[in-house]
Structure formats: C-alpha cells, structure tokens
C-alpha positions as CSV (number, residue, x, y, z in Angstrom):
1,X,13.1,-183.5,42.6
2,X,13.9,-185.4,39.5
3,X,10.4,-186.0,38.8
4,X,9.6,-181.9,38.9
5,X,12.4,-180.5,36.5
6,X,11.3,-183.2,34.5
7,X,7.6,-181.7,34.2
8,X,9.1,-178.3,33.9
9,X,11.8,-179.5,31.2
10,X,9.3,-177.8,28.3
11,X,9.7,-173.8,29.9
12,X,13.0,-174.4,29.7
13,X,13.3,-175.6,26.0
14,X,10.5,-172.9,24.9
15,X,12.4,-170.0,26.6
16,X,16.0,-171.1,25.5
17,X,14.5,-172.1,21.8
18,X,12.5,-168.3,22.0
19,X,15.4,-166.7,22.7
20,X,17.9,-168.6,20.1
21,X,15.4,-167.2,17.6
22,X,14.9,-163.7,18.3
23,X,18.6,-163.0,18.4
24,X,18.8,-165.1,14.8
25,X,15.9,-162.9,14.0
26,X,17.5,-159.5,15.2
27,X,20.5,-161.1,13.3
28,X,19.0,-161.3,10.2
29,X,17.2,-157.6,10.0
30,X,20.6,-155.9,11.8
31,X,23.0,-157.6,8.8
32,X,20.2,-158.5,5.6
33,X,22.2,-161.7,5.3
34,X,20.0,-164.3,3.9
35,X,22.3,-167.0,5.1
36,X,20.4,-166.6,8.6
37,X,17.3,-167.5,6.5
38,X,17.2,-171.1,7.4
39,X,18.1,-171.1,10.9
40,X,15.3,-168.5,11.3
41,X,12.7,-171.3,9.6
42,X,14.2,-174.0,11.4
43,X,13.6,-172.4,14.9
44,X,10.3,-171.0,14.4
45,X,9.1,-174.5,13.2
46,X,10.4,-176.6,15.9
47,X,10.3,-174.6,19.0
48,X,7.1,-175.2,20.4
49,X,6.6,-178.6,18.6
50,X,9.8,-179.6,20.9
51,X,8.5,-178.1,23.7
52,X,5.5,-179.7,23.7
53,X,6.8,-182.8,22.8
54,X,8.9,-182.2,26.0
55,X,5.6,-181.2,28.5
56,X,4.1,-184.4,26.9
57,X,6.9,-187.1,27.5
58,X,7.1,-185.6,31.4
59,X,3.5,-186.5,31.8
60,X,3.3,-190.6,30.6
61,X,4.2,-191.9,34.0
62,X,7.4,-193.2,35.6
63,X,8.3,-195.3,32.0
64,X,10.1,-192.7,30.1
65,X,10.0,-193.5,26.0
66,X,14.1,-193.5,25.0
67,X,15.2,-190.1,23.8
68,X,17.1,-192.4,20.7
69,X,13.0,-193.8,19.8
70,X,11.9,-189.9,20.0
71,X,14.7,-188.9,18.0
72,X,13.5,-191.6,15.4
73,X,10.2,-191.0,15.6
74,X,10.3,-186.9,15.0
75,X,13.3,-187.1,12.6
76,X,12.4,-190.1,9.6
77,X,8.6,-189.8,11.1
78,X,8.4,-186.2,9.7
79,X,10.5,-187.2,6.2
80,X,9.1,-190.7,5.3
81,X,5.2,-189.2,6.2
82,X,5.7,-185.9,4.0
83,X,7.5,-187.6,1.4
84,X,4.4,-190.6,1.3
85,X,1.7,-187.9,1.9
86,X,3.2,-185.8,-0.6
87,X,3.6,-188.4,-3.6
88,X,0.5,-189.9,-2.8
89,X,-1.3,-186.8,-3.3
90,X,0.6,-186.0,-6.0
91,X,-0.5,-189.0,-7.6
92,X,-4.0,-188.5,-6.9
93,X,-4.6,-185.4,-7.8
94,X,-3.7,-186.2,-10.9
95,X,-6.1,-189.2,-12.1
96,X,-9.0,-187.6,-10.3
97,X,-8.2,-184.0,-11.1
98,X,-9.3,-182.7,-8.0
99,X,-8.0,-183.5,-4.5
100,X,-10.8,-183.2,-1.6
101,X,-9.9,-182.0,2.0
102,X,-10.8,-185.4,3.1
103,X,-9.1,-187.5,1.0
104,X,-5.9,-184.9,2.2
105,X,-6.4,-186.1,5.9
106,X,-7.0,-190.3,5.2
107,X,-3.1,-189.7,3.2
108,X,-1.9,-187.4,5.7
109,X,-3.0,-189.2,9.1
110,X,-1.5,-192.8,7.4
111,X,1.6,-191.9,6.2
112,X,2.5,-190.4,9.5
113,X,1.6,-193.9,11.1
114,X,4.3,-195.5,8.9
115,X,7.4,-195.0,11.3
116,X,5.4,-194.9,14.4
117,X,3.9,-198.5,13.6
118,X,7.6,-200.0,12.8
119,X,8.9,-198.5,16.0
120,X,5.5,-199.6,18.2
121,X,6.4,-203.3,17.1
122,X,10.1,-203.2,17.5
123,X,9.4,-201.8,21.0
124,X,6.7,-204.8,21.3
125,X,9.3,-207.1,20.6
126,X,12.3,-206.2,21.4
127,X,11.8,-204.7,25.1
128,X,7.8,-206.0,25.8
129,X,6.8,-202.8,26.6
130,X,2.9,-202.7,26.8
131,X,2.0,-198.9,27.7
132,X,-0.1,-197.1,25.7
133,X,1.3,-194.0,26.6
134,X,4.6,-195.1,24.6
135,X,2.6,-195.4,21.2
136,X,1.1,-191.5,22.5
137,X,4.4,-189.8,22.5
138,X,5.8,-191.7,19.8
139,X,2.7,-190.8,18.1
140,X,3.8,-186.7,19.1
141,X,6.9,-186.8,18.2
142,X,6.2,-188.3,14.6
143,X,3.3,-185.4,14.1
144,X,6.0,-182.6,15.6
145,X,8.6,-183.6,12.8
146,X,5.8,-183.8,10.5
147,X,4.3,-180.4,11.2
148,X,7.7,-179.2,11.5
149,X,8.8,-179.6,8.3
150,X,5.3,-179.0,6.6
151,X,6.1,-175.5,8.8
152,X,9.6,-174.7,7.0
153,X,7.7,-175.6,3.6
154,X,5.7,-173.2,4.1
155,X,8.0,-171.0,5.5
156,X,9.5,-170.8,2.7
157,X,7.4,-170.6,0.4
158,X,6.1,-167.7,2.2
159,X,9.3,-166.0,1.6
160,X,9.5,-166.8,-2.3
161,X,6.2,-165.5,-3.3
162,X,6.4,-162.2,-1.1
163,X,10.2,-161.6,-3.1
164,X,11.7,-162.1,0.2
165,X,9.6,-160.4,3.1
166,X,10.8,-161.3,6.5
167,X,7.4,-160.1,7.7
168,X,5.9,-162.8,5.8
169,X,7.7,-165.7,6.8
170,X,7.5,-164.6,10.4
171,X,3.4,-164.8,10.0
172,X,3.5,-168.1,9.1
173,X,6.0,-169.7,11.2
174,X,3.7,-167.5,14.1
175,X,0.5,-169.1,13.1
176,X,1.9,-172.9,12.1
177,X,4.1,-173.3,14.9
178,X,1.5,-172.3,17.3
179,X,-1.1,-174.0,16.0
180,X,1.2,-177.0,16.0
181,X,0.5,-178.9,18.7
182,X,-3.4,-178.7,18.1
183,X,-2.6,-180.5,14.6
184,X,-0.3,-182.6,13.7
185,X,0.7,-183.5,16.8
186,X,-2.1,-184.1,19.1
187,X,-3.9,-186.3,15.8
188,X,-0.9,-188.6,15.5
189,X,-0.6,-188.9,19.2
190,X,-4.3,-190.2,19.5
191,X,-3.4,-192.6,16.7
192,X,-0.6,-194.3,17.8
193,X,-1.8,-194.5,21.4
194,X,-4.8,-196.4,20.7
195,X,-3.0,-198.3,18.2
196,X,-0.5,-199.1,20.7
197,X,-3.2,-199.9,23.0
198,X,-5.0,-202.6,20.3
199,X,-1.5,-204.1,20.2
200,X,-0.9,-204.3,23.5
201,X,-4.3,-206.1,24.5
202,X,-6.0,-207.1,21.1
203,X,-9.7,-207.4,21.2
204,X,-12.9,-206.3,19.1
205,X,-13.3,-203.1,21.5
206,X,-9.8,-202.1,21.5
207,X,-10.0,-202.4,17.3
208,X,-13.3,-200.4,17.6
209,X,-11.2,-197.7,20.0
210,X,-9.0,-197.8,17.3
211,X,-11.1,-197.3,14.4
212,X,-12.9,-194.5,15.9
213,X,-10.1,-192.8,16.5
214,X,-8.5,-192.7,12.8
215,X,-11.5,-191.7,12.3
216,X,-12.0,-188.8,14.5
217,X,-8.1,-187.5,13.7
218,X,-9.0,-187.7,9.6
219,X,-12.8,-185.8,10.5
220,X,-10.6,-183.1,12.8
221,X,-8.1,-183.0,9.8
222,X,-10.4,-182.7,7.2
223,X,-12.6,-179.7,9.6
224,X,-9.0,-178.1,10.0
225,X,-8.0,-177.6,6.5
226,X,-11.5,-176.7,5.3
227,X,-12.6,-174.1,7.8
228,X,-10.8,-170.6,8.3
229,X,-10.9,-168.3,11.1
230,X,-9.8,-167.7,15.1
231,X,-13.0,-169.2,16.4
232,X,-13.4,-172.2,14.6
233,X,-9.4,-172.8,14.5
234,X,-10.0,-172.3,18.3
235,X,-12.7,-175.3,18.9
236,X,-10.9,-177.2,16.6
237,X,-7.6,-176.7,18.9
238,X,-9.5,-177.3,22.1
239,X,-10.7,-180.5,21.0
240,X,-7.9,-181.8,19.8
241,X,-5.8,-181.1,22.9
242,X,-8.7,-181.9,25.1
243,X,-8.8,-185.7,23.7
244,X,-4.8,-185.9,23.8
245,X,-4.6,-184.9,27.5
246,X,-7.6,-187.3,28.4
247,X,-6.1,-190.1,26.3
248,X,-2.3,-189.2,28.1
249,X,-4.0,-189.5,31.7
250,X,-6.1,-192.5,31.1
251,X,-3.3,-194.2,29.4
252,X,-0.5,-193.0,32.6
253,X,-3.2,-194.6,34.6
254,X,-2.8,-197.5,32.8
255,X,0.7,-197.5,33.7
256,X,0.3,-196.8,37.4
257,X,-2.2,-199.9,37.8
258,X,0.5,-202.3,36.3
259,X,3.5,-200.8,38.1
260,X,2.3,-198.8,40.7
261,X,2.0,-195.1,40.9
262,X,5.5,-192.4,40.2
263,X,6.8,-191.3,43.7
264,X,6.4,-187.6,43.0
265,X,4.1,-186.2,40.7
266,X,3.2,-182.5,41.6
C-alpha cells in the first residue's frame, strides 16, 4: 500500500500545486495587486518540475534517494548551475562576440553537473550507495531547480517587456513549465545516472556510456534551442523522455538484481 501512494504521490502534488496557482492567479486579476506577482511565477515554474521529480523518485526501486539530498540537489543545483552557466556565457560571448547554440549546451549541461557530482561522491563515500538510479534522480532534481529558475527568469522578463501583461507571463510559464521535464530535467538525469553508474563500476565501457551520453544531452540541447515549432519540440520531448524512462528501468533493474526485487510494484 505504501509502495502505491508512493507512485501516485506526483497527481497529488500536480493537482494540489494546480490548484494553489489558479486561485493566486484568480487572486491577482480579482485585486491587480502585483505583490501576488511572484508567487504566481514561483508556482507556474515549479509545479510540474516537482511533480515530475515526484513520479520519477517513486519509480527507482525500493532505495529511496533522501528527501534532505533532493532538496540539495534542486535547490543549490538550480543556483550554483545558472549562476556558472550564466557567467560563463557571459564571459564568452564577449571575447568571441558571438555565442553558438552549441557552445550554450557544453556550459549549460556542465554547470548543472557541479552539485550533482559533489553529492554523487559524498553519497559514494559516506553511505556506499552504488545505484545508478540515485545519480538519475539526483540528476532530475538538479535540472528541475535549474529549469525552474531559468522559468521565473523568463517569467519575468516576460512581464517587463509586455509593461506588465499577465497574459504574457502566463504563456511562458505554460510553455517552459510544460516543456520542463523534456529539458532540463530528463538531460541532467541521463547525465548523472551514467555518471553515477561509471563511478559505481569504473571501466572503459562505462566511461564510453558516459561520454556518449554528455554527448547526446549537449546534441538534444543544442537541437532544442535551435529549432522552433510543436512538431519538432514534440520529437525532441519524446526522445528525451524516452531515453530517461529506459535509463530509470534499466538502472531500477540494476537495483533489483543486487537487492532483490520491491514487494509491490503495480
């Protein structure tokens, strides 16, 4: 019983998190009070991120991640990698002069490693554990607080270039946290996973697992960021997701095989 309302913990955190931000929305239009601004921004960028983040966690096995690592992971894993990403590119674009979409995703996809990498070898060390599927959802939670707060920059942005247009902030907090999951998310899960993995049982093939996968998360990136429109945001999302859910199940596989299978898991 445990085991189910774990794996049904995420429709509870999307519904309650959906419904906390309609009334702050209804709010908001009903009084024009601009102090309901940021809670709007901060709702519509995290909900689904956290639910997510919640469906995934229910679905590594019977070895649960600490919520205190999670917490960690989203919270400095989303300030440290924007603040890196951010100065880095800064930095860049100005002694090349130009800042290519690709060069956007290598920063991007290492600076969100940064906490996820001190909190894989702390785990290593301090606890011995050797899942794969711990670096995964660390690896989520670090991409939700990334693309979370990427979200509210944009967020509000949106609302200081349309001279204060609900409407406008509301399309972009639509679109990014939606599209969250596909992103951010699912890339830096894949990451730390297979890192975790190489770590875990170091050889050339696990490097080479490794490798490829940077890779692929920077190429996904790069296609994400160049490319507009529904359909090729759509294969983009499908692949991303696709890999992260095959990744999670071979990795909670992993898990079973070393500690034997979770007593309920339907």
């Amino acid at each position: 019983m445990r085991d189910r309302s774990r794996r049904w913990a995420w429709l509870g955190v999307l519904v309650v998190g959906l419904i906390l931000y309609f009334v702050v929305l209804r709010t908001l239009v009903g009084t024009q009070n601009p102090n309901f601004v940021p809670a709007l921004i901060l709702l519509g960028a995290t909900v689904v991120p956290m639910a997510f983040l919640t469906f995934a966690q229910a679905r590594t096995g019977r070895w649960q991640v600490p919520a205190s690592a999670l917490v960690v992971a989203a919270f400095f894993g989303g300030v440290i990698g924007i603040v890196v990403a951010g100065t880095l590119e800064y930095n860049t674009l100005h002694k090349l002069g130009v800042l290519p979409m690709l060069l956007v995703a290598l920063i991007e996809e290492s600076a969100k490693l940064i906490v996820p990498v001190l909190l894989l070898f702390t785990v290593l060390a301090r606890h011995q554990r050797r899942l794969p599927s711990d670096g995964l959802i660390i690896g989520v939670a670090a991409g939700m607080g990334f693309a979370a707060l990427e979200t509210m920059g944009y967020a509000f942005t949106a609302l200081l270039s349309s001279q204060g247009n609900i409407g406008s902030v509301e399309q972009t907090l639509f679109i990014r946290g939606l599209t969250a999951p596909a992103g951010h998310t699912a890339w830096t899960g894949l990451t730390a996973g297979a890192l975790w993995a190489l770590l875990a049982s170091p050889s050339a093939k696990r490097l080479l697992e490794f490798a490829l996968t940077f890779t692929g998360a920077v190429i996904l990136h790069t296609l994400w960021d160049t490319f507009s429109g529904v359909v090729v945001f759509a294969v983009l999302a499908v692949i991303s997701l696709g890999w992260l859910f095959w990744a999670l199940h071979r990795y909670r596989a992993f898990s079973d095989r070393l500690f034997g299978a979770p007593l309920l898991t339907t």
